[in-house]
PDB file of N, CA, C and O in Angstrom:
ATOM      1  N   UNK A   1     122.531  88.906  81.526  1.00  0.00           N
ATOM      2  CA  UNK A   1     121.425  89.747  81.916  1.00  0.00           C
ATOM      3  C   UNK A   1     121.826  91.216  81.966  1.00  0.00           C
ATOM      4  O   UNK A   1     121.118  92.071  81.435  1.00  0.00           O
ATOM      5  N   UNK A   2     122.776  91.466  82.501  1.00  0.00           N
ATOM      6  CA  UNK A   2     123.651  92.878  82.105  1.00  0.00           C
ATOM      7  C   UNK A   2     123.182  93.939  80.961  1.00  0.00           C
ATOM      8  O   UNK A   2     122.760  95.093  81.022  1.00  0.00           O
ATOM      9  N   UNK A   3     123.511  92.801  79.609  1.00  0.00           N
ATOM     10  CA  UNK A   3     122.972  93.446  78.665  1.00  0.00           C
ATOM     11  C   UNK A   3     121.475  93.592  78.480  1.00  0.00           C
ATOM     12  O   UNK A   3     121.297  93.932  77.311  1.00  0.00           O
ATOM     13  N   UNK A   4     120.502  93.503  79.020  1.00  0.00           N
ATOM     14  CA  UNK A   4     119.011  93.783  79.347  1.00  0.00           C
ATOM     15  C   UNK A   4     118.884  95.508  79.031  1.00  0.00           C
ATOM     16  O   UNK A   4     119.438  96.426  79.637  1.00  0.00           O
ATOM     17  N   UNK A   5     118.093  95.558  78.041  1.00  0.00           N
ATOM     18  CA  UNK A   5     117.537  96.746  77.358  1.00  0.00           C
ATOM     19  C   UNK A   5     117.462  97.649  79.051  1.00  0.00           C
ATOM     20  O   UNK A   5     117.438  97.089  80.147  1.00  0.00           O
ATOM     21  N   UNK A   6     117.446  98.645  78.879  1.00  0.00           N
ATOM     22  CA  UNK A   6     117.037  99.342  80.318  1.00  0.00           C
ATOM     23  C   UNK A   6     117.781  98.887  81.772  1.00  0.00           C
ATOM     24  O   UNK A   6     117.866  99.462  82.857  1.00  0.00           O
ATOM     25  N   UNK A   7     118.150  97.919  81.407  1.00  0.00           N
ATOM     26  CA  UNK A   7     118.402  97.555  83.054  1.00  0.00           C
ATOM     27  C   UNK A   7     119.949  98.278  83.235  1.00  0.00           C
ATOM     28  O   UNK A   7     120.919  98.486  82.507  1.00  0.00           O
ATOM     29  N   UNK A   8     119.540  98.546  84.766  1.00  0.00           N
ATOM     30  CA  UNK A   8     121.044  99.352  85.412  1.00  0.00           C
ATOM     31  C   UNK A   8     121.903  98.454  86.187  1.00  0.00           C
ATOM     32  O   UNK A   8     121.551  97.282  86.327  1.00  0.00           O
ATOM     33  N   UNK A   9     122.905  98.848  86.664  1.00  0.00           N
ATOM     34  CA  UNK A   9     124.163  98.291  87.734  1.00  0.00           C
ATOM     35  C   UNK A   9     123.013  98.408  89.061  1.00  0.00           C
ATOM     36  O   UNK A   9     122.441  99.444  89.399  1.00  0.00           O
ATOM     37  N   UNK A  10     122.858  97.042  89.698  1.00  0.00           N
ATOM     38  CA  UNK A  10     122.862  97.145  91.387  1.00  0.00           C
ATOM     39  C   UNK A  10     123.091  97.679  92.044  1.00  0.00           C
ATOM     40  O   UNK A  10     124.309  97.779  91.898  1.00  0.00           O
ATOM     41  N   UNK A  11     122.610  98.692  93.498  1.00  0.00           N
ATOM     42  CA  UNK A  11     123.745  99.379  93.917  1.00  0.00           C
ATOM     43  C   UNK A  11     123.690  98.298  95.385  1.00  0.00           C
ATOM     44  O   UNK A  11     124.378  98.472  96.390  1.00  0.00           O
ATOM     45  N   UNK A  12     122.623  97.108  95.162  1.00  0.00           N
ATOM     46  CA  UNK A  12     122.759  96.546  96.376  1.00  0.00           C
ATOM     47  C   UNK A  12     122.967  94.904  95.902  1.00  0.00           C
ATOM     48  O   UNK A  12     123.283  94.640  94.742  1.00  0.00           O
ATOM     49  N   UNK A  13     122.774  93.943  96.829  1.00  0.00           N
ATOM     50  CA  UNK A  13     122.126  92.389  96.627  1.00  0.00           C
ATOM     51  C   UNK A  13     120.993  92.271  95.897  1.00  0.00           C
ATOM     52  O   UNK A  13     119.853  92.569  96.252  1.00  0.00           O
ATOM     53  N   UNK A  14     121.493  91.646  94.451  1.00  0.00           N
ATOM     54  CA  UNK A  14     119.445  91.164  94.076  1.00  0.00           C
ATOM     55  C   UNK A  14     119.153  90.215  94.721  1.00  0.00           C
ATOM     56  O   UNK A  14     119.893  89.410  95.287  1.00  0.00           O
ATOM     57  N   UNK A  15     117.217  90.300  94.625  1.00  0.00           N
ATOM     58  CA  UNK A  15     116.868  88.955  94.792  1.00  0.00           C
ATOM     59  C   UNK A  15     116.426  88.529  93.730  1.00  0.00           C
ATOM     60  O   UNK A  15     115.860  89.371  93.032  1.00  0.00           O
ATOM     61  N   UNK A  16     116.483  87.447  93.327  1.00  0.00           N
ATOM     62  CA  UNK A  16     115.761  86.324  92.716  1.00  0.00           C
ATOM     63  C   UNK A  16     114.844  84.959  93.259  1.00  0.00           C
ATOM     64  O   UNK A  16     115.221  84.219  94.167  1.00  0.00           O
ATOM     65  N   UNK A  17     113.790  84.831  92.631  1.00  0.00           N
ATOM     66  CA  UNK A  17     112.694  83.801  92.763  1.00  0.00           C
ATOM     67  C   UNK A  17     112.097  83.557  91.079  1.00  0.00           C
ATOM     68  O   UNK A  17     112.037  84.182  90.020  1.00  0.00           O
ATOM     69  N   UNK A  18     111.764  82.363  91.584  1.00  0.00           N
ATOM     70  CA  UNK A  18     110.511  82.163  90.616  1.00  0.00           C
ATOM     71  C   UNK A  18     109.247  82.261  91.053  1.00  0.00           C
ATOM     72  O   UNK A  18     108.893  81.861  92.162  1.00  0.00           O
ATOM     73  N   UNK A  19     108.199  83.008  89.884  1.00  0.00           N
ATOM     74  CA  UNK A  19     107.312  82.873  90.746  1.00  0.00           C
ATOM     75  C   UNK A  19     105.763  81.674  90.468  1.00  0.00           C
ATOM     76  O   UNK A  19     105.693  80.542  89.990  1.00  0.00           O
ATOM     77  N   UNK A  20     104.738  82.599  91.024  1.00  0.00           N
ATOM     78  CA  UNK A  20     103.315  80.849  90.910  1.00  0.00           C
ATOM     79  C   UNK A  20     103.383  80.392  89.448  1.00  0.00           C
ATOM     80  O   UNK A  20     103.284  79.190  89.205  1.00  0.00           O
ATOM     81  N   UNK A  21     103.533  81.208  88.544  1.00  0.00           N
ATOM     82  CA  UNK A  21     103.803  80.568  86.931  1.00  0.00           C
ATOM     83  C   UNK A  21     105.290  79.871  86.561  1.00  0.00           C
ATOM     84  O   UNK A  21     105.437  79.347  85.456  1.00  0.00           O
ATOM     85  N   UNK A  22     106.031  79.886  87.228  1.00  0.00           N
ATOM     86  CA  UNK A  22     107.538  79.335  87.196  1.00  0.00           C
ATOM     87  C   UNK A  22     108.034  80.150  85.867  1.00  0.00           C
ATOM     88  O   UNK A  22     108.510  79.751  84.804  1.00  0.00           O
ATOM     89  N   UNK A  23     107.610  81.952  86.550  1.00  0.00           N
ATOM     90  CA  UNK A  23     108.549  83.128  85.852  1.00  0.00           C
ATOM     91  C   UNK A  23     109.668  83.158  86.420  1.00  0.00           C
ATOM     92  O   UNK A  23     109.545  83.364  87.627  1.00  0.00           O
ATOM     93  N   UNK A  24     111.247  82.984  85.904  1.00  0.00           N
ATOM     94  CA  UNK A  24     111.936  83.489  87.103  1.00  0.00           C
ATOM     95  C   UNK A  24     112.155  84.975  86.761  1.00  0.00           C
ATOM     96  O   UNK A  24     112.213  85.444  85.625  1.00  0.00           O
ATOM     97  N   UNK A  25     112.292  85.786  88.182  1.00  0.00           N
ATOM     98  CA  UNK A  25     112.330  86.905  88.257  1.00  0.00           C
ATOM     99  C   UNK A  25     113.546  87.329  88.949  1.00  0.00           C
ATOM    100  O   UNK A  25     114.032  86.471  89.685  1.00  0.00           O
ATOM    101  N   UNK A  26     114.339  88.801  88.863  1.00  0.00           N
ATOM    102  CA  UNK A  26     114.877  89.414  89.628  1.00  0.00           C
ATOM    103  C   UNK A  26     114.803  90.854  90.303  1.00  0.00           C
ATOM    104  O   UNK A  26     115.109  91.887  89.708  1.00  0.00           O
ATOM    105  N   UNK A  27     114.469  90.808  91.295  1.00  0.00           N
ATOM    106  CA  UNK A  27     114.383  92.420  91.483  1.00  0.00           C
ATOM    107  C   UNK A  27     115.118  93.297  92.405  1.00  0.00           C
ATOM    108  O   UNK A  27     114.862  93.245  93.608  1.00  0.00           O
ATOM    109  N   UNK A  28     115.995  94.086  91.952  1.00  0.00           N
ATOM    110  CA  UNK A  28     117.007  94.822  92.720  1.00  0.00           C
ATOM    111  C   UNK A  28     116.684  96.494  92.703  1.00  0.00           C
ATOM    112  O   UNK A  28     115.797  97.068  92.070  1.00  0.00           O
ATOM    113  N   UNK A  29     117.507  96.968  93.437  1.00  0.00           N
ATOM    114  CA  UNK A  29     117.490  98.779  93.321  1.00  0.00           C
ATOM    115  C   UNK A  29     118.634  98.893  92.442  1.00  0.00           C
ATOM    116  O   UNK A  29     119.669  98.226  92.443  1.00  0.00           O
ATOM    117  N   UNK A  30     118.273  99.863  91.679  1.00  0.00           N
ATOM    118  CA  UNK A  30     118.966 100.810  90.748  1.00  0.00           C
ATOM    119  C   UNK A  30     120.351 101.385  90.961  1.00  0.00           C
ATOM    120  O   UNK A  30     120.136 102.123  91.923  1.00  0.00           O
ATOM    121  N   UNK A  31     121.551 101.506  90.691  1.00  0.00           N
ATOM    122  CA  UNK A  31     122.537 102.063  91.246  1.00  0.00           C
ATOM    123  C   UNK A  31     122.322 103.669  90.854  1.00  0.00           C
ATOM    124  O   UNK A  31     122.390 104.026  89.678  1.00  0.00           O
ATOM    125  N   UNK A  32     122.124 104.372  91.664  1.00  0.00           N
ATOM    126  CA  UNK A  32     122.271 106.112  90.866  1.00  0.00           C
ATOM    127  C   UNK A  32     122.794 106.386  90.442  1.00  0.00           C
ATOM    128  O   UNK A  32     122.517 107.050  89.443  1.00  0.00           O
ATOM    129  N   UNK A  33     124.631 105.998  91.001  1.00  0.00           N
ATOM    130  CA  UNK A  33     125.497 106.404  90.444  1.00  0.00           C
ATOM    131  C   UNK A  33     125.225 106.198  89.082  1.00  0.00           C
ATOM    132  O   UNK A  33     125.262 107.276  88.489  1.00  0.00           O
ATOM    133  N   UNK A  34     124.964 105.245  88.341  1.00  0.00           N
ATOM    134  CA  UNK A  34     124.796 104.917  86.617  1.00  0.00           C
ATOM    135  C   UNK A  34     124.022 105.430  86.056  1.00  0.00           C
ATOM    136  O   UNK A  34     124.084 105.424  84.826  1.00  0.00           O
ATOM    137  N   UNK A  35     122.885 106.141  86.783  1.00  0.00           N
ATOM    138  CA  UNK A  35     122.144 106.768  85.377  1.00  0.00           C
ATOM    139  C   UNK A  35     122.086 108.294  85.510  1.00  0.00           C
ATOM    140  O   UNK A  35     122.006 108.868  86.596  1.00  0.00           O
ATOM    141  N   UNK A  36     122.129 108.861  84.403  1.00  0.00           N
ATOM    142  CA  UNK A  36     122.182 109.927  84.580  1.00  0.00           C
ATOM    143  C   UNK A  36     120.755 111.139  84.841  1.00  0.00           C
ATOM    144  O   UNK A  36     120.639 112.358  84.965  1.00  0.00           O
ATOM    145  N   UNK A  37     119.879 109.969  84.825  1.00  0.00           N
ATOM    146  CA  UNK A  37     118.392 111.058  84.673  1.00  0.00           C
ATOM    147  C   UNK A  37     118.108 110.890  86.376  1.00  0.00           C
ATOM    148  O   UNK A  37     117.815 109.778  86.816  1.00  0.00           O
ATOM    149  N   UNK A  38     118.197 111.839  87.104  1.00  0.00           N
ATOM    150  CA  UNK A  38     117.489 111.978  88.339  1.00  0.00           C
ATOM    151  C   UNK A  38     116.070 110.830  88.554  1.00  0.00           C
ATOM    152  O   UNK A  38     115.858 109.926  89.362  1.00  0.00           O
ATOM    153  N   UNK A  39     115.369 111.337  87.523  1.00  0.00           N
ATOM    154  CA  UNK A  39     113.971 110.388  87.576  1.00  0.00           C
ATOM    155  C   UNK A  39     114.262 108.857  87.894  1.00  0.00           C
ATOM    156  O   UNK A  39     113.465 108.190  88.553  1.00  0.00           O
ATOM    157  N   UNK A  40     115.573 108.284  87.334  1.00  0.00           N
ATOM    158  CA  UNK A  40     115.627 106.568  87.523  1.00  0.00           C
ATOM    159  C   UNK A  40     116.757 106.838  88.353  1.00  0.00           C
ATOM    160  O   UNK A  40     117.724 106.910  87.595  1.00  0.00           O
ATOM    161  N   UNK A  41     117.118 107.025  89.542  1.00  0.00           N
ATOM    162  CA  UNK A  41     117.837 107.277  90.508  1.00  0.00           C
ATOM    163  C   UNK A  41     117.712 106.157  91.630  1.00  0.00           C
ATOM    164  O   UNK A  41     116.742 106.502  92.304  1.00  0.00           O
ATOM    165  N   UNK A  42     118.129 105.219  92.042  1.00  0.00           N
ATOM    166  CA  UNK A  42     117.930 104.530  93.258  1.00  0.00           C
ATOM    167  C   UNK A  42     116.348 103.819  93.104  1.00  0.00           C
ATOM    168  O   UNK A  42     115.753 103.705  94.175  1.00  0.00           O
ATOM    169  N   UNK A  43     115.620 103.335  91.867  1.00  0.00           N
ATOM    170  CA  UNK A  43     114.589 103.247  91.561  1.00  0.00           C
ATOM    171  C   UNK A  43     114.839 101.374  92.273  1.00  0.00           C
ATOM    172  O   UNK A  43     115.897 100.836  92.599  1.00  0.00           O
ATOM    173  N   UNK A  44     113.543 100.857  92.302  1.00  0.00           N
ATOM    174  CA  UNK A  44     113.219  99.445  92.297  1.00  0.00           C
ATOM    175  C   UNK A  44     113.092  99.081  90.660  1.00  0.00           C
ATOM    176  O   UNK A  44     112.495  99.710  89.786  1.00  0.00           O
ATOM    177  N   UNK A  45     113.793  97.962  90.572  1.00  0.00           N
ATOM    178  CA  UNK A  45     113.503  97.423  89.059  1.00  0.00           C
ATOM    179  C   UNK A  45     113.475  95.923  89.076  1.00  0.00           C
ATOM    180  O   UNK A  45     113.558  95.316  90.143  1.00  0.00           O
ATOM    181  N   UNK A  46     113.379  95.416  88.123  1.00  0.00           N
ATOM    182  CA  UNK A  46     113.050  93.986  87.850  1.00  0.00           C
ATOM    183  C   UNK A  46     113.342  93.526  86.473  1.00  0.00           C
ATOM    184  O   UNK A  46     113.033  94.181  85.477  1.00  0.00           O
ATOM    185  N   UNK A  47     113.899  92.469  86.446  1.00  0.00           N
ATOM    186  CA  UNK A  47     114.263  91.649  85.298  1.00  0.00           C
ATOM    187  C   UNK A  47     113.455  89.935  85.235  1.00  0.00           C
ATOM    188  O   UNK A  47     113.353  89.219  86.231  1.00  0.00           O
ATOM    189  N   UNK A  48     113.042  89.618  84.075  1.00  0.00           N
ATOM    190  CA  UNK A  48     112.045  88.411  84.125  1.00  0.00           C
ATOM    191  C   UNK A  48     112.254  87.991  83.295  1.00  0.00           C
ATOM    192  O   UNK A  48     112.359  88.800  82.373  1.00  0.00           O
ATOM    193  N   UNK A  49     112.488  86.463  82.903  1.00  0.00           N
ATOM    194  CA  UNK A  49     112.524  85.397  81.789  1.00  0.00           C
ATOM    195  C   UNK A  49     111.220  85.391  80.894  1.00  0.00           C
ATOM    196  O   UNK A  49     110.200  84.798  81.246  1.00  0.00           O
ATOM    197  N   UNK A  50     111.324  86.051  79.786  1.00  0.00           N
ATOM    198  CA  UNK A  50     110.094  85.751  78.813  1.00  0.00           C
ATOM    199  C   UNK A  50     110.562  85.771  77.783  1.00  0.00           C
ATOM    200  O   UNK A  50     111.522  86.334  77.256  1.00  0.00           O
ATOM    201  N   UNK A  51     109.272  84.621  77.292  1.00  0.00           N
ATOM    202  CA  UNK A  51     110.031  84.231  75.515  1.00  0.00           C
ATOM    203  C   UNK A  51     111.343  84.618  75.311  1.00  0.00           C
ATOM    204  O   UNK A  51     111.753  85.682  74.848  1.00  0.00           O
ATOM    205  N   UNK A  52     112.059  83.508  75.759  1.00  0.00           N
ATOM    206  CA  UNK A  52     113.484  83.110  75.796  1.00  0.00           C
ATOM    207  C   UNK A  52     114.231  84.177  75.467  1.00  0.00           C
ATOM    208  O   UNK A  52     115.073  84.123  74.571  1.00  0.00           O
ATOM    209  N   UNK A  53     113.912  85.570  76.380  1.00  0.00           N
ATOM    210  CA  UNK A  53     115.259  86.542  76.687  1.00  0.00           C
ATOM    211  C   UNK A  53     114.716  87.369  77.832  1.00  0.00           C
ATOM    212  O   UNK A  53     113.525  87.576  78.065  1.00  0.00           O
ATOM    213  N   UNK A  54     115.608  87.747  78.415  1.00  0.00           N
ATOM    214  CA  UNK A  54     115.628  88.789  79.715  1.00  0.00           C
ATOM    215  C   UNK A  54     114.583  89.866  79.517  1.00  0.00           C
ATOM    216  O   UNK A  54     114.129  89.980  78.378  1.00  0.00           O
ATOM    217  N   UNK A  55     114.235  90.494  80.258  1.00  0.00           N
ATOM    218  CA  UNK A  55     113.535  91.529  79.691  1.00  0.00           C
ATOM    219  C   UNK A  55     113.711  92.671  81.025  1.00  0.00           C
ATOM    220  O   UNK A  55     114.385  92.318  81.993  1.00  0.00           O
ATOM    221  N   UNK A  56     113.114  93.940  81.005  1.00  0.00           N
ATOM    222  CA  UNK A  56     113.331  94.792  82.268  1.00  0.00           C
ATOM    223  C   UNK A  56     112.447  95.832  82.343  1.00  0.00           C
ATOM    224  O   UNK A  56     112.211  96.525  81.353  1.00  0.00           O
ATOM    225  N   UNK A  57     111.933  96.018  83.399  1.00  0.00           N
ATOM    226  CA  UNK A  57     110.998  96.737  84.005  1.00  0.00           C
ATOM    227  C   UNK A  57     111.040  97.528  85.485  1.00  0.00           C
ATOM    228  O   UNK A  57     111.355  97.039  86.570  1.00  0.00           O
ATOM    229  N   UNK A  58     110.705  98.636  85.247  1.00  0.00           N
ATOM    230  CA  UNK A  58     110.828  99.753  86.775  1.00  0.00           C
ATOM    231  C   UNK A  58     109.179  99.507  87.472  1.00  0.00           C
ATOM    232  O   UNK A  58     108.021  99.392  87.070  1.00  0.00           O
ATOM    233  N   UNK A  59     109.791  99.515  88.509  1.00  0.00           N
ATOM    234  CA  UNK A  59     108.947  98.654  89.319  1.00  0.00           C
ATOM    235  C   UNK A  59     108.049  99.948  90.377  1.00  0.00           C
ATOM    236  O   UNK A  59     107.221  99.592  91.215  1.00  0.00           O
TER     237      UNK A  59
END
């Protein structure tokens, strides 16, 4: 999942669930340290199982 288009380093614990469609999901905060654009700084993000690959989204 690492390699997920967009997705950053944790700077905390994710969580994971599945959810009422049996999506599994993950959603953690952003590490700042890793990105370099102010704008995605400590952001909420999310990673989700679709059509059989990871995918990632700022939340």
């Amino acid at each position: 999942m690492s390699a997920t288009r967009g997705a950053l380093k944790a700077n905390a614990d994710p969580m994971g669930f599945v959810d009422a469609n049996g999506v599994a999901r993950i959603v953690y905060r952003g590490d700042e340290d890793m990105q370099a654009q102010a704008s995605d700084d400590n952001m909420l993000h999310e990673l989700f199982y679709s059509g059989g690959q990871w995918l990632h989204r700022d939340l």
